[in-house]
C-alpha positions as CSV (number, residue, x, y, z in Angstrom):
1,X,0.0,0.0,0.0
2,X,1.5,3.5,-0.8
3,X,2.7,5.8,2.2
4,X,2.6,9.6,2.7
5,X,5.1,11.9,3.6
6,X,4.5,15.2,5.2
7,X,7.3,17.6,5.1
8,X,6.8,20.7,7.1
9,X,9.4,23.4,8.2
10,X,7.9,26.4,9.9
11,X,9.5,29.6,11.9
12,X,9.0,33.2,12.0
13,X,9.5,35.6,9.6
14,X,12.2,38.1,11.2
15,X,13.8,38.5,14.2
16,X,11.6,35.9,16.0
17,X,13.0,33.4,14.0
18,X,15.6,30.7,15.9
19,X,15.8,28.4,13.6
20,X,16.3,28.3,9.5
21,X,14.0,25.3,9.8
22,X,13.1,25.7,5.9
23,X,16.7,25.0,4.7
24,X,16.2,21.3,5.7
25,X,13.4,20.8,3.0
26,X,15.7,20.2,-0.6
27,X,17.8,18.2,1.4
28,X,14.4,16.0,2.5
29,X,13.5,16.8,-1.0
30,X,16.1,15.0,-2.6
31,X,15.7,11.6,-1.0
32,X,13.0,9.3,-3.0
33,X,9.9,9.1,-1.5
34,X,9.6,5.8,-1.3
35,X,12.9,5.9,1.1
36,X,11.3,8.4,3.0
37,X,8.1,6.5,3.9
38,X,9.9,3.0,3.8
39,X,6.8,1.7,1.3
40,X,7.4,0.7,-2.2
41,X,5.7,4.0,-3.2
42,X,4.6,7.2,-1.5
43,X,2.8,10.4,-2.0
44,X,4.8,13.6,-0.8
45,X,2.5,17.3,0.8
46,X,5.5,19.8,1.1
47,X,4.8,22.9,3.6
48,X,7.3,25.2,3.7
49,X,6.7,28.6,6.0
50,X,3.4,28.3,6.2
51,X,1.3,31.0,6.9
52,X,-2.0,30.0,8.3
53,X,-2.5,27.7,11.2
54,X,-6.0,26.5,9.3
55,X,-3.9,25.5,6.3
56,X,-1.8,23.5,7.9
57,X,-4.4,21.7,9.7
58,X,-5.8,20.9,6.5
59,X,-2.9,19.4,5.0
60,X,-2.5,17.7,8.5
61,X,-5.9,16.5,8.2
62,X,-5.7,15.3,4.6
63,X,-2.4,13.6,5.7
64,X,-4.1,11.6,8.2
65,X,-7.1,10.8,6.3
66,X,-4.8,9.0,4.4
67,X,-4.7,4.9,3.8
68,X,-1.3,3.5,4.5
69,X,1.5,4.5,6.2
70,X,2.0,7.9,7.5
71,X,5.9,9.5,8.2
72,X,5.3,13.1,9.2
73,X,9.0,15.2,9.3
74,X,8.6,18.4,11.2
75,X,11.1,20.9,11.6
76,X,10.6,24.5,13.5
77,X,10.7,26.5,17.2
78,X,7.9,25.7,19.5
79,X,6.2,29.1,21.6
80,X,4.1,29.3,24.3
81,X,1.1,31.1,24.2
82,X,0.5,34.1,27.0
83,X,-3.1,32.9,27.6
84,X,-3.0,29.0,28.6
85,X,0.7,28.7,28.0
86,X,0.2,26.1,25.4
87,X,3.1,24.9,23.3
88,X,2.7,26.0,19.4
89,X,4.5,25.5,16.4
90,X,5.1,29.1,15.1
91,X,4.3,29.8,12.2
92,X,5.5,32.4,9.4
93,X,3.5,35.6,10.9
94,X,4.0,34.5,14.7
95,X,4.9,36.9,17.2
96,X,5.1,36.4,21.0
97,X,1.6,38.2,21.5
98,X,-0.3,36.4,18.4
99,X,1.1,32.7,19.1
100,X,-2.2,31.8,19.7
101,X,-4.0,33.1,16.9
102,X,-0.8,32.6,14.3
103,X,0.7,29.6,15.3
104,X,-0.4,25.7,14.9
105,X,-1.6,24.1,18.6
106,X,0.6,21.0,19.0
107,X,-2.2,19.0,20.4
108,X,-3.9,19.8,17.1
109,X,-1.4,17.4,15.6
110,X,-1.6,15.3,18.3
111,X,-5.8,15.2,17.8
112,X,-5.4,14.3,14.1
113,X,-3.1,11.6,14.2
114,X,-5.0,10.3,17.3
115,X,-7.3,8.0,15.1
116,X,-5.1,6.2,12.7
117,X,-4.3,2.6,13.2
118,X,-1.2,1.7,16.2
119,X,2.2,1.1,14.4
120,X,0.8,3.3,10.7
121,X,2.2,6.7,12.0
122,X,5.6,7.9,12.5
123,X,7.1,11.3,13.4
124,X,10.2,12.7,13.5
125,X,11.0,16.4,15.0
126,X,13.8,18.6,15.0
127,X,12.1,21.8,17.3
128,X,13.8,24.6,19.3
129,X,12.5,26.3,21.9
130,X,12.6,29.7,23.6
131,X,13.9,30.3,27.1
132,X,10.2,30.5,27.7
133,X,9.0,27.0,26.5
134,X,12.3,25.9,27.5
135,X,11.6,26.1,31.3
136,X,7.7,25.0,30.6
137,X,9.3,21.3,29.1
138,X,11.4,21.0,32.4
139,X,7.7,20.3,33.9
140,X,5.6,19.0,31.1
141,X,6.0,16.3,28.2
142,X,5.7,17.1,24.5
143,X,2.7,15.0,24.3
144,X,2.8,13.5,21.0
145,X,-0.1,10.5,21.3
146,X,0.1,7.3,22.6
147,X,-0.4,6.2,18.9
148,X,2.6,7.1,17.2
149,X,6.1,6.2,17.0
150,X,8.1,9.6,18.0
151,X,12.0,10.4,17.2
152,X,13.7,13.3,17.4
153,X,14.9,16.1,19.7
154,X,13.9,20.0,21.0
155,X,17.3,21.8,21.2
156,X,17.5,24.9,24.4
157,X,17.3,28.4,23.0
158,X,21.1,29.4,21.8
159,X,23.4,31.2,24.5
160,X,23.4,34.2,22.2
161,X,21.0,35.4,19.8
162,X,21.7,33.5,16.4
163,X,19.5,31.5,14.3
164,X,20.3,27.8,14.3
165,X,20.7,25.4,12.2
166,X,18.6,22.2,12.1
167,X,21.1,19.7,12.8
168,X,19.0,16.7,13.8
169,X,16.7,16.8,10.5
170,X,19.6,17.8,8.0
171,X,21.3,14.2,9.4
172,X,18.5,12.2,9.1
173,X,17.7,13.3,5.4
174,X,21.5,13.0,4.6
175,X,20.9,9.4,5.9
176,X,18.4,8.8,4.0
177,X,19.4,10.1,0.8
178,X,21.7,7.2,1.1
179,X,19.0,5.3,-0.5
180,X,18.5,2.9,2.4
181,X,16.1,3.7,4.9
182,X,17.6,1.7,8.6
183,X,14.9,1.0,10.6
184,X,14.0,4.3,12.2
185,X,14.8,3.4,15.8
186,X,18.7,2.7,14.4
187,X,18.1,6.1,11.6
188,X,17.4,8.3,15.0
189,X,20.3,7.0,17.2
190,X,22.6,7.5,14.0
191,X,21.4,10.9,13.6
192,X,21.8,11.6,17.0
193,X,25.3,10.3,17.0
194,X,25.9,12.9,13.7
195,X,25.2,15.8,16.2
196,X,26.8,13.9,19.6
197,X,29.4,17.5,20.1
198,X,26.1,20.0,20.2
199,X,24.2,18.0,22.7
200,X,20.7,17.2,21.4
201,X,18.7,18.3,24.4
202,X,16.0,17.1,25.6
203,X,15.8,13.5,23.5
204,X,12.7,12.8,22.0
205,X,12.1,8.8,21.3
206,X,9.5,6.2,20.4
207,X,6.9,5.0,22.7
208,X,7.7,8.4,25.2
209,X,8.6,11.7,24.9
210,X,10.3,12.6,28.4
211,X,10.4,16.3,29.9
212,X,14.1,17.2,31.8
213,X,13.6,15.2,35.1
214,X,9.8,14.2,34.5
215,X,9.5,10.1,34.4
216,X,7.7,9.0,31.4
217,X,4.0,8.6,31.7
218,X,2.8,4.6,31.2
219,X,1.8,4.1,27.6
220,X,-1.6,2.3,27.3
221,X,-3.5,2.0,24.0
222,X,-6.8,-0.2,24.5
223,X,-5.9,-2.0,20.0
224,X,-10.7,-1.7,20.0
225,X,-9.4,1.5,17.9
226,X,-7.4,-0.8,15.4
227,X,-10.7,-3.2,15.2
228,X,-12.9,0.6,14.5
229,X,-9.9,1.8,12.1
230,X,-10.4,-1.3,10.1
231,X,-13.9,-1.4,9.8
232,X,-13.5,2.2,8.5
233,X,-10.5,1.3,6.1
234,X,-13.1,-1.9,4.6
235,X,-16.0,1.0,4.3
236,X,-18.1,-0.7,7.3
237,X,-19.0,2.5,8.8
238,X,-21.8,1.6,10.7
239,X,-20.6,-1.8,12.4
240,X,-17.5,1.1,13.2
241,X,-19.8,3.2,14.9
242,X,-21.6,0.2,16.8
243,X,-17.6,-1.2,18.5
244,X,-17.3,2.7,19.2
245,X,-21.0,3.4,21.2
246,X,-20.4,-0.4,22.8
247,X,-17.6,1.3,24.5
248,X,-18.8,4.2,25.2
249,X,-21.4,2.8,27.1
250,X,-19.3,0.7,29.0
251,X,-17.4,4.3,30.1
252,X,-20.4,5.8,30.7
253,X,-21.5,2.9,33.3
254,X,-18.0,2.7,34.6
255,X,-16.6,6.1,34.6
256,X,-19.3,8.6,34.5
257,X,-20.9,10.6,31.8
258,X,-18.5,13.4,32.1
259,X,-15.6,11.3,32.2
260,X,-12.4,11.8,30.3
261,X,-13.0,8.2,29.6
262,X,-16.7,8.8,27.5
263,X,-15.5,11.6,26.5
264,X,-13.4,9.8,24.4
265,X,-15.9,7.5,22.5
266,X,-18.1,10.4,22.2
267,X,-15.5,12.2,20.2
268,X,-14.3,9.0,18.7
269,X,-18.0,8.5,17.3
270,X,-17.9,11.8,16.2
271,X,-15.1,11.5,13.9
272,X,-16.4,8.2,12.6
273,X,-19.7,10.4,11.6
274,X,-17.5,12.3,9.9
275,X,-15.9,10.1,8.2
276,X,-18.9,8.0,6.9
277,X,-19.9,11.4,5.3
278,X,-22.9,12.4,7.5
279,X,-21.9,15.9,8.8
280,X,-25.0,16.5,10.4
281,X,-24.8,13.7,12.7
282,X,-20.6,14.5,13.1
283,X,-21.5,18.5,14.1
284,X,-24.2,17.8,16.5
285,X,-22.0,14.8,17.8
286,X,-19.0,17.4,18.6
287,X,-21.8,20.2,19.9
288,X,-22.3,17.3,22.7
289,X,-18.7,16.8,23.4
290,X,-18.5,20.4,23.9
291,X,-21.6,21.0,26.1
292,X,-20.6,18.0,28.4
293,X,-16.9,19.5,29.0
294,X,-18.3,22.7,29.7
295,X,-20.8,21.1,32.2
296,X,-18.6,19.0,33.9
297,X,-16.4,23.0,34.7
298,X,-13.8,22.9,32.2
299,X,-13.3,27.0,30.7
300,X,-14.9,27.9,27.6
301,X,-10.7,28.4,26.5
302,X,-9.8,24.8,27.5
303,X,-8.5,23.3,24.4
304,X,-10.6,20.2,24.1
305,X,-13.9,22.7,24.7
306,X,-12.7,24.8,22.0
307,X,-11.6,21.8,19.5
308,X,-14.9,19.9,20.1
309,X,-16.9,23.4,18.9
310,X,-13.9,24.2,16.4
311,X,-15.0,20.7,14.6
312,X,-18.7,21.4,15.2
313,X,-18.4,24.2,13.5
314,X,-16.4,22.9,10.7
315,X,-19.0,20.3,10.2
316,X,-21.5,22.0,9.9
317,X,-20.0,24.1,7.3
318,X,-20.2,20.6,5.2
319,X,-24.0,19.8,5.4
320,X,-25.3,19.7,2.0
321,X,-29.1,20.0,3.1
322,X,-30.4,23.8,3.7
323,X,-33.3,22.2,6.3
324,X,-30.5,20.1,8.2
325,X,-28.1,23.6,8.6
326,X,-30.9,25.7,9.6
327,X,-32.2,23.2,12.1
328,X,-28.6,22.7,13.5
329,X,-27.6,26.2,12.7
330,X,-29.0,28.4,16.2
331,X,-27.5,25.8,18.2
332,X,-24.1,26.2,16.8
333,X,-24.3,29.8,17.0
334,X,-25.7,29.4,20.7
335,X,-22.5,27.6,21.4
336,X,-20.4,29.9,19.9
337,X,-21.2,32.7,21.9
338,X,-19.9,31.0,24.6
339,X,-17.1,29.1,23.3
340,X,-15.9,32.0,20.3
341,X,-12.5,29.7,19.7
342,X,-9.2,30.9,18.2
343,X,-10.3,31.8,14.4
344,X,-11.6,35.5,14.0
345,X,-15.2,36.2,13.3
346,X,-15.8,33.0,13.4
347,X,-19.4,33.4,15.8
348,X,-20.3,36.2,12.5
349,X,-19.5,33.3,10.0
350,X,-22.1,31.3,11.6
351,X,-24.4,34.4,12.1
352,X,-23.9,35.4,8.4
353,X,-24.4,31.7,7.2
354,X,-27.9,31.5,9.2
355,X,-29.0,34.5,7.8
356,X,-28.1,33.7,4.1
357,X,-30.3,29.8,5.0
358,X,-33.3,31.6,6.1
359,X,-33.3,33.9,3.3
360,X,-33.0,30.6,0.8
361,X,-35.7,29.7,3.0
């Protein structure tokens, strides 16, 4: 089965910029893709300095959706944002006071990669952080999923201002345009040997991604998502969305409603609505997610509150039938008010939208 590659090197334009992380793409460039997925074939989405934080979600997403393997390389400076102090992939207009409107959420990557199949997805990472993020990793992991296989490294801002070179991704893709792809437990120790006299920082490495002094967490993956993923892959959408509401029953009875635990399902079962191509049942599916987090106290900024409306809305956006999206329509705005999210105008998208659907009306 063909793979797909996703290159993407990101950094500020300017002087916010710590690392050249674009120069590393004709290097990746050069090497076959079929080397750089390790299938006989491969599909290859570049993204170099992106601009929008949307775009690259799409391209994520896209990625993601994909059958076969999935090798993402990504190459750039994480920032914090000032509001939750969220780690983000700047991106080409990031600043320190717009991270969170300009840069890409890592747990956004995280959330699309969460559904594809354990052992599919593989990511490599050469980041640099600022003093800021710096001392946030000394108490908090880079989560990356349970799901995926993780290599790679975050390198401590420079001792003086200079923007730095990435060393880590240049040596894996000079590796790699070898023409052999090692297995990519033995590709990352090489490349880390390649930059041994720098010191990598803090190591980043399959099955956990450790903070400075923080243990590893346990890594648990209940495979039920590999029996749902196949059912999906084979087109059986609804025997997929009967595994996913057995077990979110069994949450529900075990756990709680409002448990991290049903929460799960409920989102997994969104995501299967969307893909079996019924937006309507997706977009009120993620309008429940949201509503239960907010009940059970989290803040209308919490990121899973403001993905679960974030998707909602997206979904909606999708439905085909003018009597489905004005019946789902004031509810969606309803939530908006009170979860507005990170894109601009988006509560006067949905306004605008309704108005245009009653006047088709």
């Amino acid at each position: 089965m063909p793979g797909t590659v996703l290159l993407l090197a990101a950094a500020p334009a300017g002087k916010g910029c710590l690392v050249d992380a674009a120069s590393v793409l004709p290097v990746l460039a050069a090497v076959p893709p079929a080397v750089l997925s390790g299938t006989d074939t491969a599909n290859v989405v570049e993204l170099a300095d992106p601009l929008e934080p949307q775009a690259v979600l799409t391209r994520l997403r896209a990625a993601a959706g994909a059958p076969g393997p999935l090798t993402v390389f990504v190459t750039g400076q994480l920032q914090l944002d000032r509001r939750q102090r969220l780690p983000h992939l700047a991106l080409a207009r990031t600043t320190p006071s717009t991270v969170r409107y300009t840069g890409l959420p890592w747990h956004w990557l995280k959330e699309e990669l969460r559904l594809r199949p354990p052992g599919s997805t593989t990511l490599f990472a050469d980041l640099h952080a600022d003093a800021e993020t710096w001392e946030w990793l000394a108490a908090n992991r880079l989560d990356s999923g349970h799901n995926n296989a993780v290599y790679g490294r975050v390198a401590p801002p420079a001792a003086r201002r200079a923007v730095a070179v990435p060393t880590y991704m240049r040596a894996v893709a000079t590796i790699l345009r070898s023409g052999w792809r090692p297995p990519v437990e033995q590709l990352h120790q090489q490349a880390l040997a390649r930059i041994a006299e720098e010191g990598p920082g803090i190591v980043l490495t399959a099955a956990r991604q450790p903070a400075v002094g923080v243990p590893p967490a346990p890594v648990t993956r209940p495979d039920p998502h590999a029996a749902i993923t196949a059912a999906v892959q084979a087109g059986r959408h609804p025997d997929a969305d009967s595994l996913a509401a057995g077990h979110e029953r069994a949450a529900v009875q075990a756990h709680g409603a409002g448990s991290e635990q049903a929460l799960h399902w409920a989102e997994v079962r969104a995501d299967l609505a969307m893909l079996a191509g019924d937006p309507v049942r997706s977009c009120r599916a993620w309008m429940l997610v949201a509503l239960a987090r907010l009940s059970a106290g989290q803040p209308v900024d919490a990121p899973a509150v403001e993905a679960a409306v974030d998707r909602a809305h997206h979904q909606w956006g999708q439905i085909r039938d003018a009597e489905e999206a004005r019946r789902t329509g004031p509810a969606l705005a309803d939530l908006r008010t009170r979860v507005p999210g990170r894109r601009q105008g988006a509560l006067d998208h949905v306004r605008r939208q309704l108005r245009q659907l009653q006047t088709q009306s």
